[in-house]
N, C-alpha and C positions, 0 to 999 in steps of 0.2 A: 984295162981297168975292169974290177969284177962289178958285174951287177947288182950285185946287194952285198954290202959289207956293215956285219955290225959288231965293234968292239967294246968289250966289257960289260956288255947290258944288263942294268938290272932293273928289275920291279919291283916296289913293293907297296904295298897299299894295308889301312888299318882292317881289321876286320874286330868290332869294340874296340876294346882296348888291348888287342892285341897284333901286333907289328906282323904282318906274313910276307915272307920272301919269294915273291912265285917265282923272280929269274935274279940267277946269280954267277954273273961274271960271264957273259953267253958272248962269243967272240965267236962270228961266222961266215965265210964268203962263200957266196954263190956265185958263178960263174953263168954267162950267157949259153943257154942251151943246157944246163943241168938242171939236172930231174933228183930232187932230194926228198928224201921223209924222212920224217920226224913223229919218232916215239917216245911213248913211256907210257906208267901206268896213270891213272888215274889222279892226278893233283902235281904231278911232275914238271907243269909249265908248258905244256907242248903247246895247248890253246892261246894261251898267252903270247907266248915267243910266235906264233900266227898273228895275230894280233897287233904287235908291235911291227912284222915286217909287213904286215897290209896299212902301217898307219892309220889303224884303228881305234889303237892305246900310244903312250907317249910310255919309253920309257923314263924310270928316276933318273940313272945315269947312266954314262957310257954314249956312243958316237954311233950315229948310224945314218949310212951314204947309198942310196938308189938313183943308181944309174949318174952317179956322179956328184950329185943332190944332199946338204948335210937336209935332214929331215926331220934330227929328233928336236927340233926347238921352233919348228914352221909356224904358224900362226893355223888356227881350224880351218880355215878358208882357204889356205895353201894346201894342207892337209886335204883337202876333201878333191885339189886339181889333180894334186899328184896321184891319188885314187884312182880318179876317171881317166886320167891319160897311162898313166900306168902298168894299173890293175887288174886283173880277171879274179874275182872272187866264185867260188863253186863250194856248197853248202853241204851237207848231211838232207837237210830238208830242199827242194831242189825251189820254193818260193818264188812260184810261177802264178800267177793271176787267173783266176779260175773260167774268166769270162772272156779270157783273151786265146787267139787260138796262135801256136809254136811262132809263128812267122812274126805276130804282134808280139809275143812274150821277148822273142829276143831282139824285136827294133825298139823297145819302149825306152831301156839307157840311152838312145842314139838321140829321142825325141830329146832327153834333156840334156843332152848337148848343142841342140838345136842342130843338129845334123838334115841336110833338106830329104825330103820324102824316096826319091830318085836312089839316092849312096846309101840310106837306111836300109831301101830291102835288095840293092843288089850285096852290101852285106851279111845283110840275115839269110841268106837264099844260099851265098855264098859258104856262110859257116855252119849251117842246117845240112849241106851237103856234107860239109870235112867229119859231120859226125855218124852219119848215114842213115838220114832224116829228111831229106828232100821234100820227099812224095807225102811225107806225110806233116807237112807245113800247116796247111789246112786242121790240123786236128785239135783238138782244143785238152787240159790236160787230160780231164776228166777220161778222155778217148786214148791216151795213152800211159804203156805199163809205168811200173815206178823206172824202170832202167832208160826207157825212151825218153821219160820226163826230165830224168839226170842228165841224158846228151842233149836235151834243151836248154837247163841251164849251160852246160859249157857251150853249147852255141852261144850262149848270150852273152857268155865273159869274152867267147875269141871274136863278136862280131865289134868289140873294141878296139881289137889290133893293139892290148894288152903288153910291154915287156913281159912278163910274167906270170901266170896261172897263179894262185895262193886254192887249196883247195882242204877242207876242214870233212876229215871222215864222207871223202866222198862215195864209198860204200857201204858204209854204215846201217843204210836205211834201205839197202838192196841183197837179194838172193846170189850165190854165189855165180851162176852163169851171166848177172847182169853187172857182177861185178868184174867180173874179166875184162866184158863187152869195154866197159866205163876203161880200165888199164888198158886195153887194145888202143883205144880211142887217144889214151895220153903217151903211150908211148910212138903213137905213130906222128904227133903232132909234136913229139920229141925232136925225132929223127930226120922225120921228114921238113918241118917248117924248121926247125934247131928255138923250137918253144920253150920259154924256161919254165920247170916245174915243181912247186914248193909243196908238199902234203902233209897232211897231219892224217895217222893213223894208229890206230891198236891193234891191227893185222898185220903177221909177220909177213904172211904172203902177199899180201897187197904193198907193203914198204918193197919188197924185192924185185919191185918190177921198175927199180929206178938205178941210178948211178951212186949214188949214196944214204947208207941209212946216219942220220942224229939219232943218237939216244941221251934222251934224259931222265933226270933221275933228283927230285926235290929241289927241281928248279936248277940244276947244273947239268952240266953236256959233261956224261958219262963218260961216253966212248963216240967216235965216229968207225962207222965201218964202210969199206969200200965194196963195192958189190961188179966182182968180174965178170958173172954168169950173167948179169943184163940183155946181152945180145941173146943170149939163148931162150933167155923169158919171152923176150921180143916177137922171134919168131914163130913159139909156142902158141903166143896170144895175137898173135896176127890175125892167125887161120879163125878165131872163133867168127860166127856170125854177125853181122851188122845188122840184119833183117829186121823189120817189127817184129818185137816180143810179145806176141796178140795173146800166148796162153798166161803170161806171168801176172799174178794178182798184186 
């Protein structure tokens, strides 16, 4: 049974008086342990169709099942379990708490699950390591680079234990060696956990560090393309460093 299947999907919402179609006819399965991105240019739906498969947005019509789950007609309050049991959301902006230092940023979801204090931070300890961040638990963000701050948020999506990553221009807001560091991080969390992982991005080379690119294109899925050099990227982006990025601004 695939992990997120969604058939016919559409969106649309007024903007005035004018009817805009951001997703049309978007039929997609993800499979447990697949690593996808999701492109296009600018107004194409990519964010959207994010959206929809974080049950963020409902779509208009069309069927969509996570992890088994019909989800597009939940109630907000179903909507918001199936998130937290879930979900691992990872941002452009990485929306870490300025006065909280790494180890409280990524137990603070756990508080509101009532999670007791004991399994909050041997998770947070736990997923601060898988991103190679340990030592530097204690730092607060302001003390670390943007790329360090970016594996604190994904500390804090995988200290969920997650189905799934959803990740929105996780790059975006990073220099090109911190953006490897970031691919390093998701492909080994691929591979080695079999993590599923959904991305939205504008970088051809950032989409190519997965098993499949979506392309869209005015709200319709263009083309799919399969990506057989994966393993080779994999190994490439293995080797970068995990180290604090003390020099990056």
């Amino acid at each position: 049974m695939p992990l997120l299947e969604l058939k016919g999907i559409t969106r649309q919402y007024k903007s005035g008086q004018i009817r805009v179609d951001a997703l049309k006819d978007i039929t997609l399965t993800v499979e447990q342990g697949d690593f996808i991105s999701i492109m296009g240019p600018s107004g194409s739906g990519k964010s959207t169709l994010l959206n929809v498969i974080g049950c963020l947005d409902r779509p208009t019509s069309g069927t969509y099942e996570l992890a088994g789950q019909r989800v597009e007609r939940c109630s907000d309050s179903r909507l918001a379990d199936i998130r937290n049991r879930f979900i691992g959301f990872v941002f452009q902006s990485f929306h870490l708490l300025p006065d909280l230092d790494a180890q409280a940023n990524v137990e603070l979801p756990l508080i509101y699950r009532g999670m007791g204090g004991r399994e909050r931070r041997r998770r947070a300890v736990a997923a601060l390591e898988a991103v190679g961040l340990a030592e530097r638990r204690r730092h607060r963000p302001s003390q670390l680079s943007g790329g360090e701050q970016q594996r604190v948020a994904i500390a804090r999506a995988l200290a969920g234990e997650p189905a799934v990553i959803l990740a929105d221009e996780p790059t975006g807001a990073l220099d090109s060696r911190s953006g490897r560091n970031i691919m390093a991080i998701f492909q080994r969390l691929n591979r080695e956990q079999g993590l599923t992982i959904v991305q939205v991005t504008h970088e051809d080379n950032i989409a190519r560090h997965g098993h499949r690119v979506i392309h869209l294109l005015d709200g319709e899925m263009e083309r799919e393309e399969t990506l057989e050099q994966s393993l080779v990227a994999w190994r490439e982006e293995a080797a970068v460093s995990l180290q604090p990025e003390v020099q990056e601004k």
